[in-house]
N, CA, C and O atoms as CSV, one atom per row, in Angstrom:
chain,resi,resn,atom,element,x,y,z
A,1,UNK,N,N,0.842,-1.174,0.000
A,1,UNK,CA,C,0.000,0.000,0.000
A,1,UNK,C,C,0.893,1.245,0.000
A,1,UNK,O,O,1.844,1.525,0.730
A,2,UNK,N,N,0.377,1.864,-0.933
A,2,UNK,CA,C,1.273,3.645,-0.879
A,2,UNK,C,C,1.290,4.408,0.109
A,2,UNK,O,O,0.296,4.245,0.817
A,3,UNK,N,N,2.283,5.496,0.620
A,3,UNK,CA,C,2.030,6.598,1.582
A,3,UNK,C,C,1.375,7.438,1.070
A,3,UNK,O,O,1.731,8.140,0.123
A,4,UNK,N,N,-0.365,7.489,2.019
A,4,UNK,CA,C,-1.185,8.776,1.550
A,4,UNK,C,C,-0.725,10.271,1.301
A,4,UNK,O,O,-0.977,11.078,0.407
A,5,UNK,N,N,-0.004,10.316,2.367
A,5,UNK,CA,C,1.279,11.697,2.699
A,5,UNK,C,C,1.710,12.291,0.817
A,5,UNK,O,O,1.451,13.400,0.351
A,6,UNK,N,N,2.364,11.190,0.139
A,6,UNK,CA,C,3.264,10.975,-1.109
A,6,UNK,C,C,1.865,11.172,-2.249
A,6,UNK,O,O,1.951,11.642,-3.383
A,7,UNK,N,N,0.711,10.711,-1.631
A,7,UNK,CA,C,-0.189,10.626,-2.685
A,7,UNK,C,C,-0.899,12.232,-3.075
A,7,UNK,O,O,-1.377,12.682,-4.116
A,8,UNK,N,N,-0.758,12.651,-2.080
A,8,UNK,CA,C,-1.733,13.853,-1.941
A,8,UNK,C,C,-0.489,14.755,-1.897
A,8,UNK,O,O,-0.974,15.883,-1.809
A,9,UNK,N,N,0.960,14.888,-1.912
A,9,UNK,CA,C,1.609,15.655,-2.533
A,9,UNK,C,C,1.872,15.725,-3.801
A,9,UNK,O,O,2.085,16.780,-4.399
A,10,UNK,N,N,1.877,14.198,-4.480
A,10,UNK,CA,C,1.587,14.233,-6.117
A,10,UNK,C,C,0.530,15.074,-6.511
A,10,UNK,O,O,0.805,16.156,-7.028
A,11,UNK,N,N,-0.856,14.671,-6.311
A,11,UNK,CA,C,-1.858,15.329,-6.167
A,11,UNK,C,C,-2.027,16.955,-6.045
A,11,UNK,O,O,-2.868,17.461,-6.789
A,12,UNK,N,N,-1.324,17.774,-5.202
A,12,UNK,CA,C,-1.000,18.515,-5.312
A,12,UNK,C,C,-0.339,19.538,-6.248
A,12,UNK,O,O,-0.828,20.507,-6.829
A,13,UNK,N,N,1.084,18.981,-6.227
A,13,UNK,CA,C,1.625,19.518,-7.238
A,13,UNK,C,C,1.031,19.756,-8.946
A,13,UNK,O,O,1.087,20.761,-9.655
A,14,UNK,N,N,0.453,18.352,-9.226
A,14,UNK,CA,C,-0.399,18.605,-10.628
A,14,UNK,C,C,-1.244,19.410,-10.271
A,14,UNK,O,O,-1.114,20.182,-11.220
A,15,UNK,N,N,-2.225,19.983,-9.496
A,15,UNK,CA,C,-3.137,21.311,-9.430
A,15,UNK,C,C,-2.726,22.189,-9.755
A,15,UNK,O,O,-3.337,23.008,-10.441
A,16,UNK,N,N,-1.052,22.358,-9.204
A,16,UNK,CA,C,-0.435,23.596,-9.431
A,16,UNK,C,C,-0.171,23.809,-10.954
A,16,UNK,O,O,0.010,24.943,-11.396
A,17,UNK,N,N,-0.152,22.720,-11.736
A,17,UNK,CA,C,0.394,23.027,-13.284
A,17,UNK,C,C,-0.767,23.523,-13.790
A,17,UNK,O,O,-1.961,23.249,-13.663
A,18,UNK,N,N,0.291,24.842,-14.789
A,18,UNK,CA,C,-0.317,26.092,-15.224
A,18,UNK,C,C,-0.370,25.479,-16.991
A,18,UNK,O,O,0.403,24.700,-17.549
A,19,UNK,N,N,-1.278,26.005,-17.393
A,19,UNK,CA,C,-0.924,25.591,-19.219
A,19,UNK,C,C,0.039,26.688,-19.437
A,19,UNK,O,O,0.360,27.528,-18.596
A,20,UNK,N,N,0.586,26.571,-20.985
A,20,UNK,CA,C,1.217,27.218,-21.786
A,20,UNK,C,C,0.934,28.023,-21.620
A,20,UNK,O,O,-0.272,28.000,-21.374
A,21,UNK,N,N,1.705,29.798,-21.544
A,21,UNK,CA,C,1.058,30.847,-21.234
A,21,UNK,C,C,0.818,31.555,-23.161
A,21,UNK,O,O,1.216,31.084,-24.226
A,22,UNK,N,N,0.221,32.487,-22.934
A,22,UNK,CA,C,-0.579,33.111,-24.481
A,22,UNK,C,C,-0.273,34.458,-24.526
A,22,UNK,O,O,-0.286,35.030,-23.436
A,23,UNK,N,N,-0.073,34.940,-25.246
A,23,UNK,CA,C,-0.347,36.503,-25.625
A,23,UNK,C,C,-1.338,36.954,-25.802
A,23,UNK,O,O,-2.059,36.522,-26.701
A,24,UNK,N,N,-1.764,38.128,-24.887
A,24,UNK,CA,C,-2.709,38.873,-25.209
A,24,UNK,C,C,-1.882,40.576,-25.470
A,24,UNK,O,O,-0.657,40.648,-25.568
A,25,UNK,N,N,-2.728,41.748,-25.545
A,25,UNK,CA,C,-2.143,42.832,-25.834
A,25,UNK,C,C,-2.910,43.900,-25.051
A,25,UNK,O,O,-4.135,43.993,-24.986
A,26,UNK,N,N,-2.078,44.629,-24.513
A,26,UNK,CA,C,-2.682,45.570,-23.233
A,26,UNK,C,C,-2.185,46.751,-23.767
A,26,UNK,O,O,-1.057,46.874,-24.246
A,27,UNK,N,N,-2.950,47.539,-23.693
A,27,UNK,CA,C,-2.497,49.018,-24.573
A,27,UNK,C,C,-1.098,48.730,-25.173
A,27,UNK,O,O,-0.028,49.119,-24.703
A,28,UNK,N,N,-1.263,48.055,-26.182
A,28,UNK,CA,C,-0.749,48.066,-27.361
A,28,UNK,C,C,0.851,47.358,-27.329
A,28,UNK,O,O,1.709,47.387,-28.210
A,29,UNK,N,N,0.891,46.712,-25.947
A,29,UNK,CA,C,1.809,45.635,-25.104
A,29,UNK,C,C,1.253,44.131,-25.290
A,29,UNK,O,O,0.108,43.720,-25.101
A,30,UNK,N,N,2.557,43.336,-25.773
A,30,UNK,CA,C,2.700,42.482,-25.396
A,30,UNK,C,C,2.834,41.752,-24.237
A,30,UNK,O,O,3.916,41.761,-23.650
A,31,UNK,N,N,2.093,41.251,-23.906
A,31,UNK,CA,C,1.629,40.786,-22.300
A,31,UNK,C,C,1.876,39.019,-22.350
A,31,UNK,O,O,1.395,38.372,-23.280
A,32,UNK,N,N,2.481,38.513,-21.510
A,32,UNK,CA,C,1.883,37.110,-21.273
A,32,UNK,C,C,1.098,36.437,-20.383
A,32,UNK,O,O,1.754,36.491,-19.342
A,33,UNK,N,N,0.373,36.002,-20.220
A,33,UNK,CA,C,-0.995,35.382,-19.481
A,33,UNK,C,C,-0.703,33.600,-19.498
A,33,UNK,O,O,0.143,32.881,-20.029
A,34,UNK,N,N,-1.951,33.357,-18.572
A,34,UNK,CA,C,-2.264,32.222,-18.742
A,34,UNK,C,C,-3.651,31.707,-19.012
A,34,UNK,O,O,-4.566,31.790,-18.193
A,35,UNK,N,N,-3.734,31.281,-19.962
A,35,UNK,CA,C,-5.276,30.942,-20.203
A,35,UNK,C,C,-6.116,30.115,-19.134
A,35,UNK,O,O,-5.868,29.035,-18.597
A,36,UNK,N,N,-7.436,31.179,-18.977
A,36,UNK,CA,C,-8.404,30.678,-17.747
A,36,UNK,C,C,-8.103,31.110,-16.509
A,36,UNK,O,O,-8.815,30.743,-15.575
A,37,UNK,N,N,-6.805,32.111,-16.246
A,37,UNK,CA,C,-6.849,33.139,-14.901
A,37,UNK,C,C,-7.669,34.207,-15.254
A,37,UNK,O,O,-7.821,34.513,-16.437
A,38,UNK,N,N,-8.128,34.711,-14.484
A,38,UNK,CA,C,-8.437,36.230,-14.490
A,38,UNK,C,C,-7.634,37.037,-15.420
A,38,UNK,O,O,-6.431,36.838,-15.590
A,39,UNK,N,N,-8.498,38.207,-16.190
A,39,UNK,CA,C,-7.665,38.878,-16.444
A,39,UNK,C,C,-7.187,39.975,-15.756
A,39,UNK,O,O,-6.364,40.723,-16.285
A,40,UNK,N,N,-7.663,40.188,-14.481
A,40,UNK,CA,C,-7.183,41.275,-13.282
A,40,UNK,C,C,-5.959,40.628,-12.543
A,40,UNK,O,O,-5.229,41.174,-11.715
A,41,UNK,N,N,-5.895,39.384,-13.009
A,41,UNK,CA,C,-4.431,38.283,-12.273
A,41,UNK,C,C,-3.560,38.995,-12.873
A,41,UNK,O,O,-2.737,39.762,-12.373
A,42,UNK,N,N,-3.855,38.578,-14.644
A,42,UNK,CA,C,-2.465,38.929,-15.459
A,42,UNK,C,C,-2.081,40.064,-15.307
A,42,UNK,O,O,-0.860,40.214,-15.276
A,43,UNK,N,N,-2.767,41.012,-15.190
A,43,UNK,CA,C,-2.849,42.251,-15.324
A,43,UNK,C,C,-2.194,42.630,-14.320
A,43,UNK,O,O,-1.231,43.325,-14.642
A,44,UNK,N,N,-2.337,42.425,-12.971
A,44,UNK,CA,C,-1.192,42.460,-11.722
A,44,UNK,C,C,-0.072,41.947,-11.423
A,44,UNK,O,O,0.758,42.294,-10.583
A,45,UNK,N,N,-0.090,40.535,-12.633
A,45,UNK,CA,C,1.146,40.135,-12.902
A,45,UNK,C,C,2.332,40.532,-13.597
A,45,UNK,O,O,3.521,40.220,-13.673
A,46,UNK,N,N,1.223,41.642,-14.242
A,46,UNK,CA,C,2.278,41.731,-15.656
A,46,UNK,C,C,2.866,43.010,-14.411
A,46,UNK,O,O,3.981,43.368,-14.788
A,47,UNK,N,N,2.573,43.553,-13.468
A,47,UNK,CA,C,3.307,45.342,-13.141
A,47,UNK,C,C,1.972,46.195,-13.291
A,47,UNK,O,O,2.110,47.311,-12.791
A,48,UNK,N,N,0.521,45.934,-13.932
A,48,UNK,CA,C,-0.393,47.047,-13.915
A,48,UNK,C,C,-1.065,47.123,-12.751
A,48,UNK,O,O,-2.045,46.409,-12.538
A,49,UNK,N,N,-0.636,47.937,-11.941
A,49,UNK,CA,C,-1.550,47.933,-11.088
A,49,UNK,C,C,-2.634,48.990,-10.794
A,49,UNK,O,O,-3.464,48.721,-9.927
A,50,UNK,N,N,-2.692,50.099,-11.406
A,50,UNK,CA,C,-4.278,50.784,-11.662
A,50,UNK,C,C,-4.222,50.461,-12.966
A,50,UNK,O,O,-3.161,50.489,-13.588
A,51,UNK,N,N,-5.595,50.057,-13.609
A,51,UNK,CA,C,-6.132,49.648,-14.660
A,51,UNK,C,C,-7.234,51.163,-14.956
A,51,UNK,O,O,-7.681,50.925,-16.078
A,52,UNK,N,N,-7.524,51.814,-14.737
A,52,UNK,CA,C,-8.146,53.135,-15.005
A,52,UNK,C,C,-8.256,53.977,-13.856
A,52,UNK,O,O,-8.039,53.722,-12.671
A,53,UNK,N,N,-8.783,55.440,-14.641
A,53,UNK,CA,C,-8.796,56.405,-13.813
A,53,UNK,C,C,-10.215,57.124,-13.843
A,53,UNK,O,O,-10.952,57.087,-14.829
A,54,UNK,N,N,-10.593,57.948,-12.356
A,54,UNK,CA,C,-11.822,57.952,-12.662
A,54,UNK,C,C,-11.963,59.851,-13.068
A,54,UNK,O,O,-11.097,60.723,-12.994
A,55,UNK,N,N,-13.259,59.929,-13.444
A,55,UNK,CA,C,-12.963,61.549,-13.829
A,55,UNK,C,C,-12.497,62.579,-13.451
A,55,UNK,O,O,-12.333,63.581,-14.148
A,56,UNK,N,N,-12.131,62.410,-11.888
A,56,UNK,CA,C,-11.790,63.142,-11.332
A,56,UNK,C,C,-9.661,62.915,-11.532
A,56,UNK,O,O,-8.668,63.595,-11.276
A,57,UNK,N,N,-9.828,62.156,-11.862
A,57,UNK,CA,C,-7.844,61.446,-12.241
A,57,UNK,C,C,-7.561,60.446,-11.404
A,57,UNK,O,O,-6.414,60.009,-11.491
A,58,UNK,N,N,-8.407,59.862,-10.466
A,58,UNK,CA,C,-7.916,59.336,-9.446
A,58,UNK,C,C,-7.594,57.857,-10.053
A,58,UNK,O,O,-8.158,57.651,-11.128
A,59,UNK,N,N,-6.695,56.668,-9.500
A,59,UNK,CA,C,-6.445,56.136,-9.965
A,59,UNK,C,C,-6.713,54.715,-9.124
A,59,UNK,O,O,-6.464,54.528,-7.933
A,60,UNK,N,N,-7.352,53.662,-10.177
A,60,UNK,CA,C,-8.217,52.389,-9.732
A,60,UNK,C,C,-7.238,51.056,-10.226
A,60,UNK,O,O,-6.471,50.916,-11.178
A,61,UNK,N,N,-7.623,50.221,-9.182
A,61,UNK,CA,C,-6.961,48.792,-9.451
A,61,UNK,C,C,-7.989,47.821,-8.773
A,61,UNK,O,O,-8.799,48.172,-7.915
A,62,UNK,N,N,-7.867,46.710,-9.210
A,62,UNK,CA,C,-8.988,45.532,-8.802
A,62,UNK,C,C,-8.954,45.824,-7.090
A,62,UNK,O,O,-8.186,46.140,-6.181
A,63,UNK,N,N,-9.974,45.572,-7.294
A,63,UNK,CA,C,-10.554,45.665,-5.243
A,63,UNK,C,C,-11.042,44.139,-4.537
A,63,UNK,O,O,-10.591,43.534,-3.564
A,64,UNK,N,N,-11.792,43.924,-5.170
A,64,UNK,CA,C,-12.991,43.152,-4.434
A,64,UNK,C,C,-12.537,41.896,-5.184
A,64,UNK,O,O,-12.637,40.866,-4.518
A,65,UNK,N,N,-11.970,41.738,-6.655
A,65,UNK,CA,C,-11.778,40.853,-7.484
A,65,UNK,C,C,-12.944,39.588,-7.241
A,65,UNK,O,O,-12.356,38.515,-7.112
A,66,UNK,N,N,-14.137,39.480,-7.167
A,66,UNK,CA,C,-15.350,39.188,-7.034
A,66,UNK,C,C,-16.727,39.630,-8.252
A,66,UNK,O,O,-17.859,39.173,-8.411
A,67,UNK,N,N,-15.927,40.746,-8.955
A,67,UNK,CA,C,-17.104,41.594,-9.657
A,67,UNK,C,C,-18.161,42.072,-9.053
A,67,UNK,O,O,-19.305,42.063,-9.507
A,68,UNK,N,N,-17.780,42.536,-7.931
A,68,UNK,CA,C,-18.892,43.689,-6.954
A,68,UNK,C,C,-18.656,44.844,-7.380
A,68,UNK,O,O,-19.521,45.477,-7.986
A,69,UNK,N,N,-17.077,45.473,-7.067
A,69,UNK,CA,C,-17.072,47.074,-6.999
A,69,UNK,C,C,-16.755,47.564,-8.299
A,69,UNK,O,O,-16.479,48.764,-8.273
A,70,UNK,N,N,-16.709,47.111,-9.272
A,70,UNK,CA,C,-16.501,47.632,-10.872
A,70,UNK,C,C,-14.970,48.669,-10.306
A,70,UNK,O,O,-15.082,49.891,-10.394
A,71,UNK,N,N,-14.154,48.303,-9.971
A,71,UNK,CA,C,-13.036,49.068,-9.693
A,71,UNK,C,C,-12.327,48.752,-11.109
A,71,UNK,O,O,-11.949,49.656,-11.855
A,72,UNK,N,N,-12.240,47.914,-11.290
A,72,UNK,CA,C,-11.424,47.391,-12.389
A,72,UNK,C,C,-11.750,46.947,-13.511
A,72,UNK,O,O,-11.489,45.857,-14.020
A,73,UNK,N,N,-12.546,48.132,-14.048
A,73,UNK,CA,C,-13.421,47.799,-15.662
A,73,UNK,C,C,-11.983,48.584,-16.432
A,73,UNK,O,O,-11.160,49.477,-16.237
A,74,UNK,N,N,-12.441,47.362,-17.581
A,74,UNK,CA,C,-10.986,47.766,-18.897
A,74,UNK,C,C,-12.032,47.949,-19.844
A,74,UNK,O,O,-13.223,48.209,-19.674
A,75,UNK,N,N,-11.198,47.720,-21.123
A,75,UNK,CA,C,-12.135,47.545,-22.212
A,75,UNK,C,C,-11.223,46.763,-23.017
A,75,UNK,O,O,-10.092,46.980,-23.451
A,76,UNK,N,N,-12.360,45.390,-23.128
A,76,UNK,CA,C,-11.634,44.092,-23.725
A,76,UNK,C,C,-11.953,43.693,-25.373
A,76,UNK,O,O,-12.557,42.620,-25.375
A,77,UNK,N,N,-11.782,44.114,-26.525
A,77,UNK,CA,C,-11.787,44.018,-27.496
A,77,UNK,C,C,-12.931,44.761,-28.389
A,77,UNK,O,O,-13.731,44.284,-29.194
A,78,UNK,N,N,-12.682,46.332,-27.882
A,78,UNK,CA,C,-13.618,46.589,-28.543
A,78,UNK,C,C,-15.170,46.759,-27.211
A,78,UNK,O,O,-16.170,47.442,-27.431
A,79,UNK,N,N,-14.980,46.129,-26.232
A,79,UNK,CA,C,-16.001,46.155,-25.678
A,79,UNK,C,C,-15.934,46.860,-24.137
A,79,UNK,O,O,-15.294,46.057,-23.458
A,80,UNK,N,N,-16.265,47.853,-23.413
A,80,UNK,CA,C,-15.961,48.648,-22.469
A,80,UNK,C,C,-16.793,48.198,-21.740
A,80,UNK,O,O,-17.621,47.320,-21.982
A,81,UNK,N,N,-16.562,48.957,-20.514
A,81,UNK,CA,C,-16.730,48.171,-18.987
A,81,UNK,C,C,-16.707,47.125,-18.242
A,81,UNK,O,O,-17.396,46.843,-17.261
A,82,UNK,N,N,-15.524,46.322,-18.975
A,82,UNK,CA,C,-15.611,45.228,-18.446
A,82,UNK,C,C,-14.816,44.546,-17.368
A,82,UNK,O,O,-13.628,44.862,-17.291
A,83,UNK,N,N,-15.280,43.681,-16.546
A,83,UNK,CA,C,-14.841,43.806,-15.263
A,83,UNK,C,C,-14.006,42.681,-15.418
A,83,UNK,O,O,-14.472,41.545,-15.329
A,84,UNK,N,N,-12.419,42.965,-15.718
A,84,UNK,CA,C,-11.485,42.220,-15.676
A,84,UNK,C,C,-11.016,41.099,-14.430
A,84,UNK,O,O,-10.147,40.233,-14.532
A,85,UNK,N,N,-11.892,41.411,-13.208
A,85,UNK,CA,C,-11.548,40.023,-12.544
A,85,UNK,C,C,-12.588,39.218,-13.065
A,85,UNK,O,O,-12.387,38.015,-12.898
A,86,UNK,N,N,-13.761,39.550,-13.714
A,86,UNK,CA,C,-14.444,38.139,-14.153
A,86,UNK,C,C,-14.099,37.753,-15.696
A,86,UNK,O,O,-14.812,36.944,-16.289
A,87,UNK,N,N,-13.101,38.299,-16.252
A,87,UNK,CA,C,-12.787,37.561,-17.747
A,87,UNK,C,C,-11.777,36.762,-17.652
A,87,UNK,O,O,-10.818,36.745,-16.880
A,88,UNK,N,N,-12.039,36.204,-18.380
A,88,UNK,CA,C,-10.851,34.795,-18.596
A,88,UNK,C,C,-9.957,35.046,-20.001
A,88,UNK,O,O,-10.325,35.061,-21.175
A,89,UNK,N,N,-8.744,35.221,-19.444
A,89,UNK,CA,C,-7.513,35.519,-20.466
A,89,UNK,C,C,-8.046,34.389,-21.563
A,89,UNK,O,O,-8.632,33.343,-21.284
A,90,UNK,N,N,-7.671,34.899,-22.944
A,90,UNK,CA,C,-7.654,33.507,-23.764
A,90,UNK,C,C,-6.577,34.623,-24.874
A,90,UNK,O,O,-6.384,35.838,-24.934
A,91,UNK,N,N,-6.234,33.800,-25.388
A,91,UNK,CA,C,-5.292,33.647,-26.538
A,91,UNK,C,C,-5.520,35.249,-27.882
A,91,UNK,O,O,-6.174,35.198,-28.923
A,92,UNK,N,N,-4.918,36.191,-27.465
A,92,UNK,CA,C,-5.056,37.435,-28.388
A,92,UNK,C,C,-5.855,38.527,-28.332
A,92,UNK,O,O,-6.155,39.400,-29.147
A,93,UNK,N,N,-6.322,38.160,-26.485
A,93,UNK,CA,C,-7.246,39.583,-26.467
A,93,UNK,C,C,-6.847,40.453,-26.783
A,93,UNK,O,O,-5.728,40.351,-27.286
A,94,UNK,N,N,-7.546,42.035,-26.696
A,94,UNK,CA,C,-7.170,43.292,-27.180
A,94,UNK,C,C,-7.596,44.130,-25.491
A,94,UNK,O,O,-8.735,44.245,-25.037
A,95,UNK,N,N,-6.335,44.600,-24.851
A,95,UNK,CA,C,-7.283,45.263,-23.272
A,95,UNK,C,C,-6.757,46.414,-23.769
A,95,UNK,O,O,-5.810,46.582,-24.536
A,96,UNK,N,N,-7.755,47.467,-23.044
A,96,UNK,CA,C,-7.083,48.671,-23.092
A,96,UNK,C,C,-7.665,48.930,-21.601
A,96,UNK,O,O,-8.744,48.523,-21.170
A,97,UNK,N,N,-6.793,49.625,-20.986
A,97,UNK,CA,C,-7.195,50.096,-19.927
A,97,UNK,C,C,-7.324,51.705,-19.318
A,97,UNK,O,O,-7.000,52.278,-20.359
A,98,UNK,N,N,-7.553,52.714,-18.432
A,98,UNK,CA,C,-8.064,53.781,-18.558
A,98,UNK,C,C,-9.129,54.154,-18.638
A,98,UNK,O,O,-9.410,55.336,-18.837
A,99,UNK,N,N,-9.961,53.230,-18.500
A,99,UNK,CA,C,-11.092,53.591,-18.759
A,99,UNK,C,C,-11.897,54.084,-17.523
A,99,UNK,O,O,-11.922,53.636,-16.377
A,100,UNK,N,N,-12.761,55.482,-18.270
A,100,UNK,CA,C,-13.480,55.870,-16.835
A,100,UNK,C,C,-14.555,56.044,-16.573
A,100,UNK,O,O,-15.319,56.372,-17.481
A,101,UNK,N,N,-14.931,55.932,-15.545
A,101,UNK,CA,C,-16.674,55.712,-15.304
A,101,UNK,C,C,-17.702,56.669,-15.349
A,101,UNK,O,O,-18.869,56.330,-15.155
């Protein structure tokens, strides 16, 4: 019989494997991601950490990462307000970020 200990650290470790990461493009940057994180992950991964500003100049980054406080609306291909902790990176988005409410 195996050590459960050994089983459930195997176990483990494969959860942790990430796929191939993808390019997407963030104001007009080459970005790398991983397909099926957040795109408010990559986006903090990549170094962005306010993603827009609001009219007054003030400057916003994911909050709640839940999609409650719309802190962190981009605009993902063409399409604005969108709340980058609930999109899922995939392969060649278009983000722009700045965007204000």
């Amino acid at each position: 019989m195996s050590d459960p200990t050994t089983q459930a650290s195997a176990a483990h470790r494969t959860a942790l494997d990430r796929p191939q990461p993808v390019t997407i493009e963030v104001d007009g940057q080459r970005v790398c991601a991983y397909p099926g994180e957040s795109l408010a992950t990559a986006l903090l991964a990549a170094g962005r950490r306010a993603v827009r500003t609001t009219a007054s100049g003030a400057r916003r980054a994911p909050y709640c990462n839940m999609g409650v406080c719309f802190e962190c609306v981009v605009t993902v291909d063409d399409v604005p307000y969108q709340r980058s902790c609930l999109v899922r990176v995939r392969a060649g988005m278009r983000v722009r970020t700045g965007v204000a409410r």
